[in-house]
Each structure stands twice: as structure tokens, then as C-alpha cells.
N, C-alpha and C positions, 0 to 999 in steps of 0.2 A: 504494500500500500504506500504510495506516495505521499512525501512528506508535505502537507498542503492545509489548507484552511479548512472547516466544516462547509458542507457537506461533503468530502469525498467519499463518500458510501456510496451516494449518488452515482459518483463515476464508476465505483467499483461494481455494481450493481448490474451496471449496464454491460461491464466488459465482461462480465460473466454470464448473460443471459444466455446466450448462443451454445452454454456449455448442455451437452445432454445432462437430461433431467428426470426427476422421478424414476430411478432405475430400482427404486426397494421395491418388493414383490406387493403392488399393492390390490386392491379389491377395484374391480370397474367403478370409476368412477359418476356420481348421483349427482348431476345438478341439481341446483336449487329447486323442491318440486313445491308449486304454491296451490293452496283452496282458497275458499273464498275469504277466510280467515284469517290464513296464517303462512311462513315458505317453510319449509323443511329439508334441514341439511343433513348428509352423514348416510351411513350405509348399515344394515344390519342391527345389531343391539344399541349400537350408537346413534341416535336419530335426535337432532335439534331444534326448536321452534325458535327461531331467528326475530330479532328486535334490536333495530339498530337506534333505535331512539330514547332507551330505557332510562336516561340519565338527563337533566334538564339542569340547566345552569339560571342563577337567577339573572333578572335583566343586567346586571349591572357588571358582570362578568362575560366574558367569550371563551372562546374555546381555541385554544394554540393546538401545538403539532403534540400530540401522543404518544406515549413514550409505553408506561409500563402500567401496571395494576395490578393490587393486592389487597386482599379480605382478610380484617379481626375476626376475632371467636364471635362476636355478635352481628354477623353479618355486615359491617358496613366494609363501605368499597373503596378504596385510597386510589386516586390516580394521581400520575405525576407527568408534568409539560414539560418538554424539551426550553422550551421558553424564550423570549428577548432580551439579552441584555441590555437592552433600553428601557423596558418595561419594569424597573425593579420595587414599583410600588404595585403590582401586579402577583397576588399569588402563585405560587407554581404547582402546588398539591390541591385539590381537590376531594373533599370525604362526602360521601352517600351513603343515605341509608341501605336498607336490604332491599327494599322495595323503590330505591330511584329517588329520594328525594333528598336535595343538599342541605347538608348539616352544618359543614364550617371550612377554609381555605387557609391557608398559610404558605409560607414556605419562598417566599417572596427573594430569598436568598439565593435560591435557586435558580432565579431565569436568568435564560440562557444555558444553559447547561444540566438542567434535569436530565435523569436518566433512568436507574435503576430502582427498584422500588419492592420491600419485603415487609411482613407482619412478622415478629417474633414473639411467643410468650416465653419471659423469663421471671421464674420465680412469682406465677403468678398473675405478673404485672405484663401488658406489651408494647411493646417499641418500635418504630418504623427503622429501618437500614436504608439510605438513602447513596445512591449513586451519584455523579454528575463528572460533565467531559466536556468539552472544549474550553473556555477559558477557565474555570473552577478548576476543574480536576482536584476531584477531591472525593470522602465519603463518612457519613455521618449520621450518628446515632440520634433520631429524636422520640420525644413522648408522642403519643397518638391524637396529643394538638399543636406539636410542631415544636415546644420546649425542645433544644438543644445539649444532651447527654455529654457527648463530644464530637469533635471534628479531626479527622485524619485527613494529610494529602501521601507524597509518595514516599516507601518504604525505604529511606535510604540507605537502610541497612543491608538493602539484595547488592548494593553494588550495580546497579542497572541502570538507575538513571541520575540523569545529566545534574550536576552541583548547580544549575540555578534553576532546576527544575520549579523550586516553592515562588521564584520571582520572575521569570522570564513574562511578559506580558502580552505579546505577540499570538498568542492562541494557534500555535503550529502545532503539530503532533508526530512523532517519529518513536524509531524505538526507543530512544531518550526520553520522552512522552511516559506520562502518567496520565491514565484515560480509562478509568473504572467504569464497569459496564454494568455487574451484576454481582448480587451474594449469594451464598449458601450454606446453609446452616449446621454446627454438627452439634452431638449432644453434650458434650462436656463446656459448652459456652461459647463455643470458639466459631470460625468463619472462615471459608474460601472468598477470597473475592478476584475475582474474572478481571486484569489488566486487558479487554480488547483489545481498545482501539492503542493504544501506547506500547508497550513491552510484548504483547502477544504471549501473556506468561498467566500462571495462576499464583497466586498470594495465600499461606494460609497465617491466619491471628488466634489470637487466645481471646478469653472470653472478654478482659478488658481493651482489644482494639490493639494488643502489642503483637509485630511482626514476629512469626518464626521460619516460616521458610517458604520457595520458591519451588515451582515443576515446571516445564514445559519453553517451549522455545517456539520461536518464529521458524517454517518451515511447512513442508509438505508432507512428511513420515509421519507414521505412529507415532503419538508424545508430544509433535509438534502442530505450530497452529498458525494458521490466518485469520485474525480475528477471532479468539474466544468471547464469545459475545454474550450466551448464555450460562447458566452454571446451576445443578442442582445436588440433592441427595439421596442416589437411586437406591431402596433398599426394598426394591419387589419381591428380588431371588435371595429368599433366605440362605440357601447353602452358602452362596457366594459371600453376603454379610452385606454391610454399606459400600456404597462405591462413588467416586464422582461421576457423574456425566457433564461433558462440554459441548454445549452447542458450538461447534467449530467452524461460524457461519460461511467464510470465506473460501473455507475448504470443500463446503458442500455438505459435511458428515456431523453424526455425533461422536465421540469419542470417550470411551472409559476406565477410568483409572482406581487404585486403591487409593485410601487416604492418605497415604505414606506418598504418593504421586506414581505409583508404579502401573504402566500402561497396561490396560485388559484385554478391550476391543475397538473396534472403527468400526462404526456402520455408517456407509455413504448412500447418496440418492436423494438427497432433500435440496428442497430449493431455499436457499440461504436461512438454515436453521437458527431463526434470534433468539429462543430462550428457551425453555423447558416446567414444565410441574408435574409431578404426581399424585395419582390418588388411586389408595388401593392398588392395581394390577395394571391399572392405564395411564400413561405416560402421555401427556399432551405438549405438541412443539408445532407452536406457531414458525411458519414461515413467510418469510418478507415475501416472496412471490406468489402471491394471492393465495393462499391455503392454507390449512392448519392439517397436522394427521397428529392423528392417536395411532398408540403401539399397547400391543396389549402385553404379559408378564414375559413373552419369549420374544419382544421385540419383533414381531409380525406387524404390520397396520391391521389395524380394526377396524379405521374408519377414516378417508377423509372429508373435506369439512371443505368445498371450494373447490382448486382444480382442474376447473373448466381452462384449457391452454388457450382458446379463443380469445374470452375472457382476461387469460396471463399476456397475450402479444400487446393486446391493447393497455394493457395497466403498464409495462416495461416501456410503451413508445415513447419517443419525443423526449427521450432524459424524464421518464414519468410524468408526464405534465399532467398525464389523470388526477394524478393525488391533489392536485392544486384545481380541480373542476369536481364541487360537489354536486353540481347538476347533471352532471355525467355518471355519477354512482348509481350501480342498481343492485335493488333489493337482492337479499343472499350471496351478493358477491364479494369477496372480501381485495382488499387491494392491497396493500402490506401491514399485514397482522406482525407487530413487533412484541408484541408480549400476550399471553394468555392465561388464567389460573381457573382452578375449581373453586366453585364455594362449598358449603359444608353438605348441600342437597347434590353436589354432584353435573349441576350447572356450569357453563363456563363465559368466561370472560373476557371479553378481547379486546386490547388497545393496537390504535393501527397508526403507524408512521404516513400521516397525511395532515396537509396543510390546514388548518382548522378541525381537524382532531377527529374521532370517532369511536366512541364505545359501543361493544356488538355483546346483548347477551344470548347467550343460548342458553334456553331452558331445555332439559332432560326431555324428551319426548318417551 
């Protein structure tokens, strides 16, 4: 990836359309099928009633570019905005209820640079993990109404990046670059956190936010990565135990590792895999190229969610100009899903990389 200003995902994006795609064994794919009521996505056991309007902002807010999304134990819904840095009296997190309706906004520190976005309960109590990349670069623990835990930027301790990494102001990004993308979680308090767009590395921390060690590298092999954009804590296959998975977006694949960072498997065939969740046996990974699949506990697809490739020419043209024409958007079609999660009913959630923002619920059918 080219050392360059935001959005270079844009360019990257495009220089990789052309690569064959969708090569995992998947189930014939089910357009959008609509009644008079409702559209319906997915294949088989997985079947979704589509609502791309679940969420309403009060008048005095708008809606920026979409980043990620995540649910507390009580149902409500956190989204976070990529955002303006010109806009700094402008919230960048957004909370809804279970049922769609806005609760409170914060997070104003943020724009510009929003990114990643997690629910944790600790001890009880839970906390938001907050990502952010281009000029911030940084990540940061807040309360579930934006109170400030602590703030971390880059781990100077791996030896990795550049001595004015904390000052340099220029908003460049390189493998000198510190450019967090995502967390995940493990049980003893501690944290992966996904270096994407900067170092092409993973991070793991202790429970208080302090650096211990490093895995992975920029490259094209097992181990190695273009863009680690996603990160989760796959523990489907009990024999196996816990394991990391990386959305390896740039690479095409997932890839998965022991906690220790030692390499397991690759599975490639996905169109620019941005992040990952699990629940129970089903593994969901939104992809920027208009789809989302589920994998069920043997890493099979269950289901996708989008897909229509007609639909993918036209959302990839013109340097994506779709994402910037909401009048062009149609019902059940997805255009770049960059983040996805369950809620506790089994539901899913979708934030899409598009200019004026878009959350997509699917309810369970």
C-alpha cells in the first residue's frame, strides 16, 4: 500500500477488483427476494428481513461515513463515524436503543478518524475500545457515555515505528505508521489490537493497555499480511481451544493463529474481508465488496447475505462513486459492509463504508 493520504483504500480497492473472487465453496447465491412487506436475504437456515432504515438521527445531527458497530448487554447499539476533522464540535459515536431510537452522542474527539468500535464487560461494568486512523492514530478506552479510561497511540516499545510517530502532523501513513483498525478481546483482561493500515502487524496488551508483544508482518505468506483490518476471538472448535482470526482484507483471506501468534490456517476467496464476529457456531464477515457470508463451525459458508456480481460491477465503478449517490441505492443490496455484529437474539448489524453513512438491520427470519 502506498505511502499516501486517506482514502487510499479507495485506490486499493479498485486495483484489486479484477482479482478473481468468491473462490470458497459457497451455496448458489439468493438475491434479494421481496413480498409485499418485507426483502429477504440469505440462503437456507440463515434467512434475513432487511431494514435499512432502523436507526433515525434526531434533526439536528446527520449522518457521516460508517465505520463500525457494536451492542451492550442491554441491547443498545454504538456506532462510530469515520468523521471531519473540521467538524470537531460534531459527535462521532452515536448510541440507540434496541428498538432504533437515539439515546445520547459523544465522542467529538474523534472526527476524523473514527474507526474501530467494541463492547466489553469487565468486572461487571462495560466499556467501549475505541479505534481511530488517519491523523489521530491512536486507541482508547471509554465509559458507555464517552468518559475517557485512557488513551494509547503507538507501541514504541515493538521497535517498529518511526521516533516522531506521536508528532509528525502530516496525516501520511506507511509502515512507520501507527493506524489501528480493530480489537479483540481475551479472557484474562488483555487485547489484540489489528495495526492495518500502518505496520501490517498485530499488537497484543495486558489488561491495563501495556504493550507485550508483536506477530505478523507485511507480506503475502502464511503469518503475513496486507492490511489486517479485522481481528476476532474464534473459539467454535473446542479441541483446537481459542484462536485469533484476521480479516487479512488486502490479501483476500482470513487467517488463523494461536494466541502465542503461531500461524494455523488461511482461508482465501473473500472479497476484501473488513472484520469478523461470532456467535455460537456462525462466524459473520462482512465484506467491502457488497456482501456479507457466514461460515458455519467447519468454516463452510452457510449463507450469503448480497453477492449479486451485477450489482458488485456497478458498486466498484467510477472509483465507487455509488457510495456517494444514495439515490442510486437499492433495497437488499449492500455496497461496502465494513463492519457487522450479532445482537443477543441473533440478529445482525451492518455499518457500510458510504458517504452519508448507513445502518442495515437484519432480523433472524
Amino acid at each position: 500500500m502506498a505511502d499516501s493520504r486517506p482514502l487510499d483504500r479507495r485506490q486499493f480497492v479498485q486495483r484489486t477488483a479484477g482479482v478473481a473472487i468468491a473462490s470458497l465453496a459457497a451455496p448458489a447465491v439468493v438475491t434479494a427476494q421481496k413480498t409485499d412487506t418485507e426483502i429477504v436475504l440469505g440462503q437456507g437456515k440463515h434467512k434475513y428481513q432487511v431494514n435499512h432504515d432502523f436507526l433515525q438521527l434526531p434533526g439536528q445531527f446527520t449522518w457521516q461515513t460508517t465505520h463500525n458497530v457494536a451492542v451492550d448487554r442491554s441491547g443498545n447499539i454504538y456506532i462510530i463515524h469515520e468523521g471531519d476533522p473540521k467538524k470537531k464540535d460534531h459527535p462521532s459515536i452515536f448510541v440507540f436503543d434496541s428498538a432504533g431510537k437515539y439515546i445520547r452522542s459523544f465522542g467529538s474527539d474523534f472526527q476524523g478518524g473514527g474507526h474501530g468500535l467494541e463492547v466489553r464487560q469487565e468486572n461487571g461494568e462495560e466499556f467501549l475500545y475505541v479505534t481511530a486512523y488517519q491523523f489521530l492514530k491512536l486507541f482508547a478506552k471509554l465509559t458507555l457515555t464517552g468518559d475517557q479510561v485512557w488513551v494509547k497511540k503507538a507501541p514504541m516499545n515493538s521497535k517498529i515505528y518511526a521516533a516522531d510517530e506521536d508528532t509528525r502532523p502530516d496525516g501520511t501513513w506507511g509502515r512507520d505508521r501507527f493506524m489501528p483498525t480493530n480489537v479483540a478481546f481475551l479472557d484474562d483482561g488483555g487485547f489484540f489490537l489489528a495495526d492495518g493500515y500502518g505496520a501490517h502487524v498485530i499488537h497484543r496488551y495486558d489488561a491495563n493497555g501495556n504493550y507485550i508483544s508483536t506477530f505478523g508482518k507485511p507480506g503475502k505468506g502464511d503469518g503475513e499480511f496486507n492490511l489486517p483490518h479485522g481481528i476476532w476471538i474464534d473459539d467454535r472448535d473446542k479441541t483446537a481451544g481459542k484462536l485469533v482470526v484476521v480479516a487479512d482484507r488486502a490479501n483476500m483471506r482470513l487467517q488463523w493463529f494461536t494466541l502465542d501468534g503461531k500461524h494455523v490456517r488461511t482461508q482465501p476467496g473473500f472479497l476484501l474481508p473488513a472484520n469478523i464476529d461470532v456467535r455460537n457456531d456462525l462466524m459473520l464477515v462482512p465484506e467491502l465488496q457488497a456482501q456479507i457470508t457466514l461460515l458455519d463451525k467447519n468454516n463452510k459458508v452457510a449463507s450469503v447475505l448480497g453477492g449479486d456480481p451485477e450489482w458488485r460491477k456497478k458498486v466498484l465503478a467510477d472509483g465507487f462513486k455509488l457510495r456517494r449517490q444514495p439515490s442510486k441505492w437499492q433495497d437488499g443490496k449492500f455496497l461496502h459492509p465494513h463492519d457487522a455484529c450479532f445482537d443477543a437474539d441473533g440478529n445482525i448489524l451492518v455499518a457500510e463504508w458510504v458517504q452519508g453513512g448507513r445502518i442495515t438491520k437484519l432480523t433472524k427470519v
